[in-house]
N, C-alpha and C positions, 0 to 999 in steps of 0.2 A: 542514474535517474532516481533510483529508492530514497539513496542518502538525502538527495537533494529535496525531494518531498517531504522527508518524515523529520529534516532539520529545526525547521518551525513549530514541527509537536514537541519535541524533546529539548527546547530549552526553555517549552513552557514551565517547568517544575521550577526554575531556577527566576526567572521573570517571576511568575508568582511568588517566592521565596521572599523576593525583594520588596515586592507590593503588601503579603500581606503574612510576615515569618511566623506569627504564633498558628496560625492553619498550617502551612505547611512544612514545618521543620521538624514535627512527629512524624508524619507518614515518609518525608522525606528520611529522617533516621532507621524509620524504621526496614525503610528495600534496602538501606545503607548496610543494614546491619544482618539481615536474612539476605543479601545477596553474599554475603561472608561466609554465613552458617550452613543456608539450607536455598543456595540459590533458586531454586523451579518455587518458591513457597513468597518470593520475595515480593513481588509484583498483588498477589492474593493477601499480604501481611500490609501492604501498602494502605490499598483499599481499605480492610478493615481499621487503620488506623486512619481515614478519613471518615471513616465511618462513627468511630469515635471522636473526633472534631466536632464534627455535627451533631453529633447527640450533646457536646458539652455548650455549645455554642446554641444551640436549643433549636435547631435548623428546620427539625420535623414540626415543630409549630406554625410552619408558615408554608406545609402543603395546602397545596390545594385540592382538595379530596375528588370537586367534582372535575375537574380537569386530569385529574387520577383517574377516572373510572374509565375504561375501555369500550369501545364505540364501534360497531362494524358497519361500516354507511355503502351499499353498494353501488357501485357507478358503472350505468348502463352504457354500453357504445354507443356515439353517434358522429357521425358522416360530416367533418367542421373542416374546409378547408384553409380558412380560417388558423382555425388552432393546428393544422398539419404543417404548414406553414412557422407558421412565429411561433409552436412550443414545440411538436412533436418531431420534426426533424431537427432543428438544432439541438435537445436532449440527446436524441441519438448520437451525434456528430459529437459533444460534450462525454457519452457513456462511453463510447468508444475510443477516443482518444485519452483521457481520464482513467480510467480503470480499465477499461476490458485489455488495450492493450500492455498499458504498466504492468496491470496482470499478470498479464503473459510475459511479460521480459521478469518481472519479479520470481516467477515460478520456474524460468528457464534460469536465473539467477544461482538459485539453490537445489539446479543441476537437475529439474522437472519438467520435461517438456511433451504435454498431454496432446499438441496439436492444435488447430484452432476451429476444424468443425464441427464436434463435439459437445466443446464447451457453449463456442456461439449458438449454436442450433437449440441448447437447454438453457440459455440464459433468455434467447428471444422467447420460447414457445412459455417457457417462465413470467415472462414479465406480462405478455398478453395474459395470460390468466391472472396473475396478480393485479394488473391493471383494471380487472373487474372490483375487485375490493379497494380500491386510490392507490395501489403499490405504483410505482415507477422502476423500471430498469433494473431488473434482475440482474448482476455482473459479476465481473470478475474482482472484484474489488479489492486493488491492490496493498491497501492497508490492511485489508484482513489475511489475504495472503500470504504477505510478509509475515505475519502474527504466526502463521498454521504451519510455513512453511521452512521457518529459519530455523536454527540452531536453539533456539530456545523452546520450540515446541518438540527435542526430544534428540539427544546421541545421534539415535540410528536414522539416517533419512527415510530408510522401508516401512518404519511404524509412524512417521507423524503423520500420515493420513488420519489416523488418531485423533489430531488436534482438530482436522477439519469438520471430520464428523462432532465431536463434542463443541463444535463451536455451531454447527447447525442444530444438533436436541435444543443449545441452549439459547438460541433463536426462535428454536418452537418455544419454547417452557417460558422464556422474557415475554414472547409477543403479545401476550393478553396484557402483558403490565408495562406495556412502552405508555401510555401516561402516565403511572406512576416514577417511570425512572427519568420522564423527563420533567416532570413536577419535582424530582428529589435534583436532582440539578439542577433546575434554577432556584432553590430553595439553599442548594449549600457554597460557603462564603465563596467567594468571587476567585478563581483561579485553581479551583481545589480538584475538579475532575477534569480540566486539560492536564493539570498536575500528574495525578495517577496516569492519567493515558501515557503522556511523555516518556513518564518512568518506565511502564510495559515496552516502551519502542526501542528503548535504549539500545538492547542486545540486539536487533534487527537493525536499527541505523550502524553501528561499529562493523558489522559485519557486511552491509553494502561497501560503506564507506573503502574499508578494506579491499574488497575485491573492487571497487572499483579504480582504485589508484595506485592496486599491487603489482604490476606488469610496467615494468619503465617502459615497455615499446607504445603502449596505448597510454600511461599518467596522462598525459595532457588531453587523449581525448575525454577520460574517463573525467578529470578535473571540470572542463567546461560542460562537461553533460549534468555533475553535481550540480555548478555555479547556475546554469538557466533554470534547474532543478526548484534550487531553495529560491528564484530572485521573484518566485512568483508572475512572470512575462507570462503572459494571453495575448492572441490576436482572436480576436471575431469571437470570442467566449471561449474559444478553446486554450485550453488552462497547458501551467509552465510543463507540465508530465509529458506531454508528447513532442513539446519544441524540444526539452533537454533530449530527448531519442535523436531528434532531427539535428540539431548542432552535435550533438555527440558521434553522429554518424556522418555528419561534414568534416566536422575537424580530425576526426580517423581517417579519411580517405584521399584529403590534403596532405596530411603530415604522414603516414603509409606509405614507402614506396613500392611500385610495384616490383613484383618478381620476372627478374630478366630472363627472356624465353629461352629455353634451351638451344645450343648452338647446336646447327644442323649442317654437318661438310655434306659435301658433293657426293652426289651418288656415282658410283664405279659407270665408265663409259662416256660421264659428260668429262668437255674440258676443265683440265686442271685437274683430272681424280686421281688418289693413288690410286696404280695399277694393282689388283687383288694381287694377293700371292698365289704361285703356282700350288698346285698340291703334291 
C-alpha cells in the first residue's frame, strides 16, 4: 500500500527533471552524490541546493510578504447539520481511510504496532482542540510515518522515536511560519519542491516496495495492493490507500489456500478403532 502511494511522489524529481533541467539537476546531483558520501545528510544537501536555485533564479522577489505574515483567526463551534453532513463526516470517513489507517499498516510495516486506541483517542481529542484554531484532523499520517519510521530515520528501530519527536519540535518551530513556507513555494520554479520531497521518499518507497513483493507466497497479493495503490482509484471520495488494503486483502485470501485441518482417527471404543494396547 506505502509503495503504491508514495510512487507518484518519487518520480516527481525525475518528471520535473524533464520539464524544467537547469532547476533541478543541482539538487538533483547533489542527494546523487551525498547519498554516496554521507547518506543521512543527503536529502538536507538536496534542499539547500534548491535553496540555491531560487536564490539564483531571484525566486525571493516575488514573496509575498503579506500572505507570509502568520494569522491566528479562532473558529468558534457551532451546531450546522448542514455542514455535519456534507463536510464534517465524509473528512472523517476520508481521515480515516487515508491516513489514520495507512498509518497503522505503515507503522505495523516497520515492525511497530502501538494499537489503535491510543493513538485514535489523541488524534480525535487533538483535532477538537485544534479545530478551534481552522486545524482539521489531527492523524496518523501515513507520509510522515513512513519518513519517522523507516530505515532512514536511523539503524536501530528503538531510537527512531527520535525522528518522531524532532519532526513534532519542528512542527511547533515552522507553525508560525506556514505562510511563509507556503509563500516560498509558490514563489520557487515550478517542480522544485515535489522534487526535494520525492527525493526524501526514495529510501521509504524501496523499502515498502521490497517487503512488499519479497515473500513469493503473497507477490501477487502484495503486487495488486501496489498497483490500486499508485492508480489513484476512489469511490465516494475515499481515496486509492484503503482499496489497495482491501484488493490486497482479497487477492491474499483467493489465491491462500487454506490449511488442511488436522486428521482426527477414531477414538478407542467406537467402531473401527485400534484396540489400545495391553499394558
Amino acid at each position: 500500500m506505502l509503495a503504491g502511494v508514495l510512487l507518484h511522489l518519487v518520480i516527481a524529481p525525475f518528471t520535473a527533471l524533464a520539464a524544467d533541467p537547469a532547476a533541478i539537476a543541482g539538487p538533483l546531483l547533489v542527494w546523487l552524490a551525498l547519498s554516496r558520501l554521507a547518506p543521512r545528510w543527503a536529502v538536507p544537501g538536496a534542499l539547500g541546493a534548491a535553496i540555491a536555485v531560487m536564490v539564483l533564479r531571484g525566486s525571493f522577489a516575488h514573496l509575498d510578504a503579506a500572505a507570509a505574515a502568520p494569522r491566528v483567526i479562532p473558529v468558534l463551534p457551532a451546531w450546522d447539520p448542514g455542514a455535519l453532513l456534507a463536510i464534517a463526516i465524509p473528512l472523517f470517513i476520508v481521515t480515516m481511510t487515508s491516513q489514520n489507517v495507512p498509518g497503522i499498516a505503515v507503522l505495523a510495516s516497520f515492525g511497530y504496532r502501538p494499537g489503535t486506541r491510543g493513538p485514535l483517542l489523541y488524534t480525535g481529542a487533538a483535532s477538537a482542540a485544534g479545530a478551534l484554531g481552522g486545524g482539521h484532523a489531527i492523524n496518523l499520517a501515513a507520509i510522515s510515518a513512513a519518513l519517522a519510521a523507516g530505515p532512514e530515520a536511523g539503524p536501530d528501530p528503538s531510537r527512531r522515536w527520535i525522528a518522531g519527536v524532532s519532526c513534532g519540535l519542528t512542527y511547533l518551530a515552522f507553525g508560525p511560519l506556514a505562510g511563509l513556507v507556503t509563500a516560498l513555494a509558490h514563489a520557487a520554479p515550478h517542480g522544485l519542491i515535489e522534487a526535494i520531497a520525492g527525493l526524501a521518499l526514495v529510501a521509504t518507497f524501496a523499502a515498502s516496495a521490497t517487503a512488499a513483493l519479497e515473500a513469493p507466497r503473497t507477490r501477487i497479493a502484495g503486487a495488486i495492493t501496489l498497483i490500486v495503490g499508485a492508480s489513484g482509484f476512489a469511490i465516494a471520495g475515499i481515496g486509492a490507500a484503503f482499496w489497495s488494503l482491501l484488493a490486497g486483502l482479497l487477492i491474499h485470501l483467493v489465491l491462500t489456500p487454506r490449511a488442511a485441518p488436522p486428521a482426527v482417527g477414531p477414538t478407542p471404543g467406537t467402531p473401527g478403532a485400534t484396540p489400545a494396547p495391553s499394558p
